[in-house]
KOLKOL-896549 format. One record per residue (C-alpha): x, y, z; residue in three letters. Coordinates in steps of 0.2 Angstrom, whole numbers, plus 5000, padded with zeros to 4 digits. Layout:
N
XYZala;...
***
This chain:
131
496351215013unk;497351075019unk;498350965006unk;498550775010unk;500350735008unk;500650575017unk;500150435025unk;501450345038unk;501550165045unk;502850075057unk;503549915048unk;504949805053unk;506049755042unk;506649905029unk;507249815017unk;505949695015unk;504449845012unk;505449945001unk;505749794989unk;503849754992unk;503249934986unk;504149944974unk;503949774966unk;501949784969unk;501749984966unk;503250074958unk;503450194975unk;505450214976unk;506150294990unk;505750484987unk;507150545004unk;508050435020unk;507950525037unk;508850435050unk;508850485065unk;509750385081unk;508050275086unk;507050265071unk;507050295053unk;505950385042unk;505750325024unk;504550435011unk;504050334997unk;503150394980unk;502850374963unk;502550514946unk;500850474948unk;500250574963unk;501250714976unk;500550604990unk;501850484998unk;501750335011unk;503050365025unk;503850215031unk;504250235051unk;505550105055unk;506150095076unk;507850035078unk;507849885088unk;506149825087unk;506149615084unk;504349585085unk;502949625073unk;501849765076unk;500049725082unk;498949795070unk;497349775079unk;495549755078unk;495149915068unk;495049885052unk;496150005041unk;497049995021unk;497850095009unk;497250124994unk;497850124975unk;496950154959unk;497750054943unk;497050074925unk;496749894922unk;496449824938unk;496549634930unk;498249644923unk;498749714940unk;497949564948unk;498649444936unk;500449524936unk;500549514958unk;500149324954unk;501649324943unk;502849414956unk;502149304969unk;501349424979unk;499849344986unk;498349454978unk;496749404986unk;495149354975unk;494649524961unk;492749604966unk;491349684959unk;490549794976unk;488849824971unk;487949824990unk;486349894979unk;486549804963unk;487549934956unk;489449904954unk;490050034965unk;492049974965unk;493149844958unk;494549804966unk;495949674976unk;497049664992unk;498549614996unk;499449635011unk;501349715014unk;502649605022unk;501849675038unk;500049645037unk;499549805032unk;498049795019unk;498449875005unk;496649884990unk;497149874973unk;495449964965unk;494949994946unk;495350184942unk;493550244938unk;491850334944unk;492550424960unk;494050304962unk;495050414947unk;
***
């Protein structure tokens, strides 16, 4: 059986994500591999194995083109409104708290925010399948 263990996206600026994971979700920089055109960044926290690799090409000035396929990570936090309230505080731009119930049933709960890049990050309640 396959084990997920990471999940990787290209950013710009190094510096800038890694303060922005860490401030927003406690990831700290888990092991460094530079290599002559790019650097590789694994980042992760106690709670969980799994770890977002940062990919970051030397020489690249322009932002990356995320396109028109929608695409996020995902976080679960035990109390999602604290969360929402404390990204206010460190002035990271949470966007509006929801209930998902497409059927009348609150399916998730949940917030986005995006990374210094653009990249969607959701911010969901940890409970029902989202633990």
């Amino acid at each position: 059986m396959a084990k997920s263990i990471h999940s990787m996206i290209r950013v710009l600026d190094e510096d800038r994500s890694v303060a922005f994971y860490d401030k927003a979700f406690g990831l700290k920089v888990a092991d460094r591999l530079d290599f002559p055109e790019f650097t590789l960044v694994y980042l992760s926290n106690p709670e969980s194995d799994f770890e977002l690799e940062l990919t970051v090409n030397k020489g690249r000035t322009e932002p990356y083109d995320l396109g028109d396929g929608y695409g996020h990570f995902a976080v679960a936090v035990d109390d999602l409104e604290a969360e929402h309230k404390r990204f206010e505080a460190e002035g990271l731009a949470p966007r509006k708290l929801v209930e998902f119930a497409p059927a009348g049933e609150v399916v998730a709960k949940f917030f986005f925010v995006a990374d210094p890049d653009g990249y969607q990050i959701e911010v969901l309640a940890r409970e029902g399948r989202f633990k």
